[in-house]
Every structure is written in structure tokens, then in C-alpha cells.
C-alpha positions as CSV (number, residue, x, y, z in Angstrom):
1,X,-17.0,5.1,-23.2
2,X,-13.8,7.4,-23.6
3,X,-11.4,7.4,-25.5
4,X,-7.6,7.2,-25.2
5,X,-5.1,8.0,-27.7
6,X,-1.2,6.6,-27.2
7,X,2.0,6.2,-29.1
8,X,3.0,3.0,-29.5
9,X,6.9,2.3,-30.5
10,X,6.9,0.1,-34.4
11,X,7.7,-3.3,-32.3
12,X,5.0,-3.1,-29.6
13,X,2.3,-2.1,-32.3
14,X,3.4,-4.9,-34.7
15,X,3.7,-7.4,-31.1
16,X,-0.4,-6.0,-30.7
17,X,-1.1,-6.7,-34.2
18,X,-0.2,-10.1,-34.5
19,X,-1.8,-11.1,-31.3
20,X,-5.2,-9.8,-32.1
21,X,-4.7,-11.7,-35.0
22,X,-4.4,-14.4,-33.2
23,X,-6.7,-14.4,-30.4
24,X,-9.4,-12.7,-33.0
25,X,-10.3,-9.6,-31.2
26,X,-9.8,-5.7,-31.6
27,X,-6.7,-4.5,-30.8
28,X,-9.2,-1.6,-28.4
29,X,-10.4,-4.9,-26.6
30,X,-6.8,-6.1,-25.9
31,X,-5.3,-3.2,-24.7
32,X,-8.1,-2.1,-22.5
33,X,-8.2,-6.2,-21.2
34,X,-4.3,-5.7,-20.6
35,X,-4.9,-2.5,-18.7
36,X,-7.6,-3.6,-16.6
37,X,-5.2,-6.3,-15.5
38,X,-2.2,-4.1,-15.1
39,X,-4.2,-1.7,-12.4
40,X,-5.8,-4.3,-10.7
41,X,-2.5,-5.6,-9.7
42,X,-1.0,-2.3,-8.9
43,X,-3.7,-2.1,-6.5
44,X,-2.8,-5.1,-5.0
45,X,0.7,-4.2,-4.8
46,X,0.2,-1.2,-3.2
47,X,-2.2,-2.3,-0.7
48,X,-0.1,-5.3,-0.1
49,X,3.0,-2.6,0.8
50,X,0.9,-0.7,3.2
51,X,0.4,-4.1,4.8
52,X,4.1,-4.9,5.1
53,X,4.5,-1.4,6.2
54,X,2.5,-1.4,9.0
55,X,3.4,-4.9,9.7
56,X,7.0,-3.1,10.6
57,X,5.9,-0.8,12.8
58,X,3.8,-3.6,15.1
59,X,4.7,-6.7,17.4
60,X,5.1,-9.6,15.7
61,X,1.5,-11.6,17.2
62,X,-0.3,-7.9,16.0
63,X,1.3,-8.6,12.5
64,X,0.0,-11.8,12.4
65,X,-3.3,-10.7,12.9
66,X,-3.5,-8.1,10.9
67,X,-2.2,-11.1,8.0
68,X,-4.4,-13.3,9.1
69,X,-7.3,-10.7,8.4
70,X,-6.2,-9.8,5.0
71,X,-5.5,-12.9,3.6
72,X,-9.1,-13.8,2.7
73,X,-9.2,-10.3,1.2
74,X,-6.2,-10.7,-1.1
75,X,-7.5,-14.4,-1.7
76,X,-10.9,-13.0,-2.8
77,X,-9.3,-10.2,-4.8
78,X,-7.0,-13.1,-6.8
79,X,-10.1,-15.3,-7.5
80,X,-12.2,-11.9,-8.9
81,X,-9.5,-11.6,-11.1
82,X,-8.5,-14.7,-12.6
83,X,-12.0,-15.8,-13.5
84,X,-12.8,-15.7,-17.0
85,X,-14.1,-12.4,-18.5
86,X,-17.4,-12.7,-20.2
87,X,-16.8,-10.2,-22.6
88,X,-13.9,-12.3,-23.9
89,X,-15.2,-14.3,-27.3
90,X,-12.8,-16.7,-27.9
91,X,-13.3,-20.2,-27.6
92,X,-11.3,-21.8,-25.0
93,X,-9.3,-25.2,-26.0
């Protein structure tokens, strides 16, 4: 696994430090769990603007198909992501 070093200002270190706390996991864990998430959806927003980019430059029945087509996709992509991660050790209530 590599490693990453970053600066962190006072507030968001002492924000990270109270929540592993309270979820009871390693700060590492956290922060790589809240990155994961953060380019996963970047990826989804970009793709999603190529979509509404080319959607511009086509008829209005060829936007709709191309929608159509990529709606599964982007509903697949939003299940993946919002299932639970099995690395994640807390208990949930």
C-alpha cells in the first residue's frame, strides 16, 4: 500500500480526530474511505457532463437515447457505491 502524507489545517485535524473517535476506526481508514468516495463521484460527475455535452450537440429523440442507455449505467454505478463496505467494522444500529 502507499503512502500519502498531507497538511491538515488545526480545525479539520481536530474535526478527524473526534470522529474516529467516534466511529472507532484509524484516522488512515477514514480519510482513505472519504477519498474513495470523493473520486468516485468526481467520476460520475464528469462522465455525467460529457453526457449533457453531447446531449447539446444532438436532436432531442438522439438525446433521449443516449439517456436512456446510460441510465442503467449511472443506476449501477450509485448502487456499487452506496452498498456497505466490508472493510468497515463498526456495528450498525
Amino acid at each position: 500500500m502507499t503512502m500519502l502524507s498531507i497538511r491538515l489545517s488545526d480545525e479539520l485535524d481536530a474535526r478527524l480526530n473526534a470522529e474516529s473517535r467516534s466511529a472507532g476506526q484509524p484516522k488512515s481508514f477514514l480519510v482513505r474511505q472519504a477519498l474513495e468516495q470523493f473520486l468516485i463521484r468526481r467520476k460520475r460527475e464528469r462522465f455525467l457532463a460529457g453526457l449533457t455535452r453531447a446531449a447539446r450537440v444532438l436532436d432531442a429523440g438522439e438525446a433521449l437515447e443516449v439517456a436512456a442507455e446510460a441510465l442503467p449505467l449511472d443506476n449501477e454505478a450509485l448502487d456499487l457505491t452506496e452498498r456497505p463496505n466490508p472493510s468497515d467494522k463498526r456495528v450498525s444500529k
